[in-house]
C-alpha positions as CSV (number, residue, x, y, z in Angstrom):
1,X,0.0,0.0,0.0
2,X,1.0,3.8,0.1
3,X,1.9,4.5,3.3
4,X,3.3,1.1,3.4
5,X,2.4,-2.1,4.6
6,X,6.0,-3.8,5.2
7,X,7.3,-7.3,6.4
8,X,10.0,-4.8,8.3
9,X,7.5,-2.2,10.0
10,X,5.3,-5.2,11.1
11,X,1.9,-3.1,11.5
12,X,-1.1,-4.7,12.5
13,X,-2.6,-4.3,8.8
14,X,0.6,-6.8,7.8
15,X,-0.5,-9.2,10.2
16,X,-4.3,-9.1,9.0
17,X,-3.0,-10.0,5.5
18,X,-0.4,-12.6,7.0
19,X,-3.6,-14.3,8.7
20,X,-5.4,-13.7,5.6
21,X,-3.9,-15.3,3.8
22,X,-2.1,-18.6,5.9
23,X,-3.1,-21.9,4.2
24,X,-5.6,-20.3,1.8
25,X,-5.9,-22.1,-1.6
26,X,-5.6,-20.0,-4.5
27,X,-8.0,-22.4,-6.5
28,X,-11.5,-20.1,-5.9
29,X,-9.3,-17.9,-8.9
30,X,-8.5,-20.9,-11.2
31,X,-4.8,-20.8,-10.1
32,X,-3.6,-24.6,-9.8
33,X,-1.2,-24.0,-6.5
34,X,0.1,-25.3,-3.3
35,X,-1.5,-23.4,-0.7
36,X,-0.2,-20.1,0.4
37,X,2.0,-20.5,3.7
38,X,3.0,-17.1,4.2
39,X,3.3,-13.8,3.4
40,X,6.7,-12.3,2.3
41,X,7.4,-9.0,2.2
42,X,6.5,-7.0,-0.9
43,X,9.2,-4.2,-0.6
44,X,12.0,-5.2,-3.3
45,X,15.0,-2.7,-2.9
46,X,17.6,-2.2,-5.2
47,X,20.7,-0.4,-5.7
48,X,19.2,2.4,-7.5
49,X,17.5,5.2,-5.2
50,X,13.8,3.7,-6.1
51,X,11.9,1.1,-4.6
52,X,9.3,-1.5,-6.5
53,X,6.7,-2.7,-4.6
54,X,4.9,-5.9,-5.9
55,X,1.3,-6.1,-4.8
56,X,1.8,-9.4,-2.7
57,X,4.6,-12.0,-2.7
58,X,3.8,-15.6,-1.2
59,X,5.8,-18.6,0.0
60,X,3.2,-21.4,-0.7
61,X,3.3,-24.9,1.3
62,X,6.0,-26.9,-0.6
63,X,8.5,-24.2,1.0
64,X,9.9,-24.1,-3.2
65,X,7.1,-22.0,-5.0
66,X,7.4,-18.2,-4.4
67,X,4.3,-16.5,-5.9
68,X,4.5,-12.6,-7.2
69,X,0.7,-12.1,-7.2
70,X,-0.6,-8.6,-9.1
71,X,-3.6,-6.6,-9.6
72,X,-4.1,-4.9,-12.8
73,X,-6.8,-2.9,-14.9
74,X,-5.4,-2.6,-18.2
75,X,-2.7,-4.5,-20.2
76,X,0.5,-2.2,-21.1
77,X,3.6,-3.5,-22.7
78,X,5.5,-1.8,-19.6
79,X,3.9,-3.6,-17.0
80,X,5.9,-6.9,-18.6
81,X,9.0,-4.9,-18.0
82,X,7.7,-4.1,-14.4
83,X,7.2,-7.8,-13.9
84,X,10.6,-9.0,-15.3
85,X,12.3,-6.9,-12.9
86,X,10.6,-8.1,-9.9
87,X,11.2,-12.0,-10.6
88,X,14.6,-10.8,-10.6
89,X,14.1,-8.7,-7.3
90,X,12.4,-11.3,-5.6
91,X,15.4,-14.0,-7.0
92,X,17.9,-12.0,-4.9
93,X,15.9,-11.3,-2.1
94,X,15.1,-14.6,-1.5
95,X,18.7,-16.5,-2.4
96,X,19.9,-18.2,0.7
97,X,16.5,-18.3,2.5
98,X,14.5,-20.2,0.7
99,X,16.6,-23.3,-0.8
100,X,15.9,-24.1,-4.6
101,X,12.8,-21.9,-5.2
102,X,11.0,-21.2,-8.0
103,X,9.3,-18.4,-8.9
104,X,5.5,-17.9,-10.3
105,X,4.1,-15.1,-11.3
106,X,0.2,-14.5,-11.7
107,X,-1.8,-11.5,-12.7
108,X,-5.5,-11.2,-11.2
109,X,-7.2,-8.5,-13.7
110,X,-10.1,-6.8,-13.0
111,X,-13.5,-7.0,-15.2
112,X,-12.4,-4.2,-17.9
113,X,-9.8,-6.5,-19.1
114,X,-11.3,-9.6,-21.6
115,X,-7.8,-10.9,-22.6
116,X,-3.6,-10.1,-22.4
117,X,-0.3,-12.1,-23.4
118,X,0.4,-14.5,-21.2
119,X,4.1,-14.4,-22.3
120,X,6.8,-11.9,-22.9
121,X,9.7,-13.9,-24.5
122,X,13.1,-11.9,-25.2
123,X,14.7,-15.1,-26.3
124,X,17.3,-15.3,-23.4
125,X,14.1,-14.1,-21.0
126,X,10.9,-15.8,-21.1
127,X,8.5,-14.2,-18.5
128,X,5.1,-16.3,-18.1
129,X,2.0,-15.0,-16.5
130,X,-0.4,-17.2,-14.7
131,X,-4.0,-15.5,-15.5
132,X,-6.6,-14.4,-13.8
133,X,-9.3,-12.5,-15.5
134,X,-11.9,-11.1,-13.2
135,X,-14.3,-10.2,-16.1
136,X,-15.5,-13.9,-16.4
137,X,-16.6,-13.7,-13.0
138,X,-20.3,-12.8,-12.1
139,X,-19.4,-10.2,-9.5
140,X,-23.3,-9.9,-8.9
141,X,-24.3,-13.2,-8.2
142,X,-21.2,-13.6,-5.9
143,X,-22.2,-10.5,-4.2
144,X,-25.7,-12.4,-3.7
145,X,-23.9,-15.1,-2.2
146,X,-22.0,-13.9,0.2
147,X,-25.0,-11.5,1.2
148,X,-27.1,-14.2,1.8
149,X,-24.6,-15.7,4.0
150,X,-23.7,-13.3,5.7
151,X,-27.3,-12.0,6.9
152,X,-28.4,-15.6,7.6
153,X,-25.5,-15.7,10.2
154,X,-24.0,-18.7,8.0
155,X,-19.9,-19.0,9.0
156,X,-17.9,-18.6,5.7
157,X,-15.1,-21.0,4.6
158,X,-12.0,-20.3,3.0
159,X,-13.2,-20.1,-0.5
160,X,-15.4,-17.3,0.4
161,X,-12.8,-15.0,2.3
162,X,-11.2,-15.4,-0.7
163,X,-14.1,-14.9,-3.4
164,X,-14.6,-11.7,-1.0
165,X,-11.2,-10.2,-1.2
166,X,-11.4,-10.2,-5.1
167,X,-15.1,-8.7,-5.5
168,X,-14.8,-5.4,-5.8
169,X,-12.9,-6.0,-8.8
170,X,-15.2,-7.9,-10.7
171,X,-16.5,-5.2,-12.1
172,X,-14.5,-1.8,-13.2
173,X,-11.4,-1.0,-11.8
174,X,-12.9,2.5,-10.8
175,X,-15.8,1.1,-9.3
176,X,-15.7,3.0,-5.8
177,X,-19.1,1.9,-4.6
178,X,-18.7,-1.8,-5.8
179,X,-15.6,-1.3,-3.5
180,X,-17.6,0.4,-0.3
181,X,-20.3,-1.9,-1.1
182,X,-18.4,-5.0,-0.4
183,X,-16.1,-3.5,2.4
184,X,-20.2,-2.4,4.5
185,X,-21.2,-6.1,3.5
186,X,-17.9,-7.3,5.4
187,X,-18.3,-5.5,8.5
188,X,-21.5,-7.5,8.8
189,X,-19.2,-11.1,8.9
190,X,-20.5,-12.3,12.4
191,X,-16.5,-13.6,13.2
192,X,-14.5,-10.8,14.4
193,X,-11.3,-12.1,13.0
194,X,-12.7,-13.1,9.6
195,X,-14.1,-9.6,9.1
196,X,-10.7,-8.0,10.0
197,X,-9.0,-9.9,7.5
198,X,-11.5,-9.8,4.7
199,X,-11.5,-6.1,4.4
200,X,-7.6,-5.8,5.2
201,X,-7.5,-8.7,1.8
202,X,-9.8,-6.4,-0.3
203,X,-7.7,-2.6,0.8
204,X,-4.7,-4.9,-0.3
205,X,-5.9,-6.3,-3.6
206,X,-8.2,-2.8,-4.3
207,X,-5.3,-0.4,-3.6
208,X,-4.8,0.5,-6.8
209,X,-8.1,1.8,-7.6
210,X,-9.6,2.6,-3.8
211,X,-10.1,6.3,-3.6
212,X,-6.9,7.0,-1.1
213,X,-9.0,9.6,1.9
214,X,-11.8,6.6,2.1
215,X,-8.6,3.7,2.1
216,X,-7.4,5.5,5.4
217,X,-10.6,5.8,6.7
218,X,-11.1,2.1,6.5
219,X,-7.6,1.2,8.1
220,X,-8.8,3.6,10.6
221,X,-11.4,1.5,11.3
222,X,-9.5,-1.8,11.3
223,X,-7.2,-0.9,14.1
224,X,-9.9,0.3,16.3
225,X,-11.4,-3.4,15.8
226,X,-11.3,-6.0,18.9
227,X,-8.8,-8.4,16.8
228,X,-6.5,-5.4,16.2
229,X,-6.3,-4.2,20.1
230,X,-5.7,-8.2,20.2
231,X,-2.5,-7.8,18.2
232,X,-1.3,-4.7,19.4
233,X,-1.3,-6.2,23.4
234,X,0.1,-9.1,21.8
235,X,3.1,-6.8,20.5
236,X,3.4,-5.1,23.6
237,X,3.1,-8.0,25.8
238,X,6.0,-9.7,23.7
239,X,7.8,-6.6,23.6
240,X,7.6,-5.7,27.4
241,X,8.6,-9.6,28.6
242,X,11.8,-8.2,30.7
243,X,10.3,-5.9,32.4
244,X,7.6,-7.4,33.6
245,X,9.2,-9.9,35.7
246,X,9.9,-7.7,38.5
247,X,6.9,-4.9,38.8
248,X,7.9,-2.1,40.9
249,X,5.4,-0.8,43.6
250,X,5.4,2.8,41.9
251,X,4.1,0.5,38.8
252,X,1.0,-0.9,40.6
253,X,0.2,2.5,42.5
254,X,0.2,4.2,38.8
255,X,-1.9,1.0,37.0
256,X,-4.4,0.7,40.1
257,X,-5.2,5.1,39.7
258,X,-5.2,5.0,35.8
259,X,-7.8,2.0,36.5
260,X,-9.6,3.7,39.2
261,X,-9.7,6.9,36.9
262,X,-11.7,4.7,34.0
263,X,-8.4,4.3,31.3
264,X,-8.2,1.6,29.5
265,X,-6.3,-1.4,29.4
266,X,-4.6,-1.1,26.2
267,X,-3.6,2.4,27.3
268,X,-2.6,1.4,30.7
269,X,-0.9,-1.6,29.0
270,X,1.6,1.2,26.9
271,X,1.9,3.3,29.9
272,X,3.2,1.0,32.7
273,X,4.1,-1.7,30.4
274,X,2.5,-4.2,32.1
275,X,0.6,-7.1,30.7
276,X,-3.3,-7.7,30.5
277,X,-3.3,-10.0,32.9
278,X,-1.4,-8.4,35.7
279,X,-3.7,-5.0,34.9
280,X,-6.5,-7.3,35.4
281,X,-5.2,-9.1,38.7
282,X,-4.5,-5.6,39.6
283,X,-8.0,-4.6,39.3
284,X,-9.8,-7.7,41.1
285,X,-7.6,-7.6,44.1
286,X,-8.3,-3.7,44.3
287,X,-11.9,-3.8,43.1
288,X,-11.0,-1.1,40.4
């Protein structure tokens, strides 16, 4: 995204699409693939001074197959120079972590593109495109879907999450309200986490087209969410391990006013560096 969503600055909009993601199958797009495993990061530096930023990279389940996975609305004879250079971006980022990988690139374009070259061959570089064209999709009737199973209180399986992350797209690129449409529809997903991760999936594969002030807005949203104040005491927690095996009386004093005063945990959490469940041991001893 924009304002970045990196392996390295580990933000709780990463870890949505890392959850997102984990042990999905890629099949619900017609792409014949191990499942995904994980997601690697998408920032490919370079010597030059500019950065390229593929959409999403995957290591899928046979720990070989690293997947480039893009988004596109039109087909331009410079996005096959764009995709040469990151196989060979990803190539040297990933030599000497993953062991004899290969590399597969697929392209998931939205419903104003019918048809593209699946190959770009420069005789000593061949570059082939695994294909996915939204247009052949009926974006409608998977809307219907998904709305009925979602007001009915029905749970969604994997293939669903992932039929709802691509959506928006179905239709034109541009299609802001086809965007909000299916983003309102997810916040109605009865499973926290699921509802999390399906809108964090649909910024990611919509980022291109999303209008940027409502994009924010959204990611606003998400980290307000239950599973997000999840992930962030998670990260303090793991980050404050030390220093919370000795808690100083100073420390409880200032936990046990901030709790008597109405603050909440999460807040109290960053302030004393405490975890949850010493705030919260903290609070039934002292009735606060």
């Amino acid at each position: 995204m924009a304002d970045g969503i990196t392996y390295q600055n580990k933000d709780v909009l990463f870890k949505f699409l890392s959850e997102a993601y984990k042990e999905k199958s890629l099949s619900v797009y017609g792409l014949d693939l191990p499942l995904i495993k994980t997601l690697l990061p998408a920032n490919l530096p370079a010597v030059q001074a500019d950065e390229k930023r593929s959409d999403n990279v995957f290591l899928l389940e046979d720990d070989k197959t690293i997947l480039i996975l893009e988004y596109e609305s039109q087909v331009r004879a410079d996005n096959m120079d764009k995709y040469a250079e990151y196989i060979v971006r990803v190539m040297k980022s990933c030599r000497g972590v993953v062991q004899d990988f290969d590399i597969v690139l697929a392209v998931i374009y939205t419903g104003d593109v019918k048809e593209a070259p699946a190959e770009y061959n420069l005789w000593s570089l061949t570059v082939r495109i695994q294909q996915v064209f939204l247009s052949r999709f009926n974006g409608e009737e998977m809307y219907e879907e998904l709305r009925g199973k979602v007001e009915n209180g029905e749970s969604l399986t994997d293939q669903d999450v992932m039929r709802f992350i691509i959506l928006p797209l179905t239709g034109n690129a541009g299609n802001q309200k086809m965007i909000e449409a299916a983003i309102d529809l997810a916040k109605k997903v009865g499973d926290d986490e699921q509802q999390v991760l399906i809108i964090a999936g649909i910024l990611t594969a919509a980022d291109k087209f999303i209008n940027r002030e409502y994009s924010n807005k959204v990611k606003g949203w998400l980290k307000m969410t239950k599973v997000a104040q999840l992930y962030e005491e998670e990260k303090i927690e793991y980050a404050n391990y030390a220093v919370n095996q000795a808690i100083s009386q100073k420390t409880r004093d200032i936990a046990i006013e901030l709790l008597e005063n109405g603050v909440d945990i999460l807040t109290i959490m960053k302030s004393t560096k405490l975890s949850r469940e010493q705030i919260e041991k903290l609070q039934e001893a002292h009735g606060a």
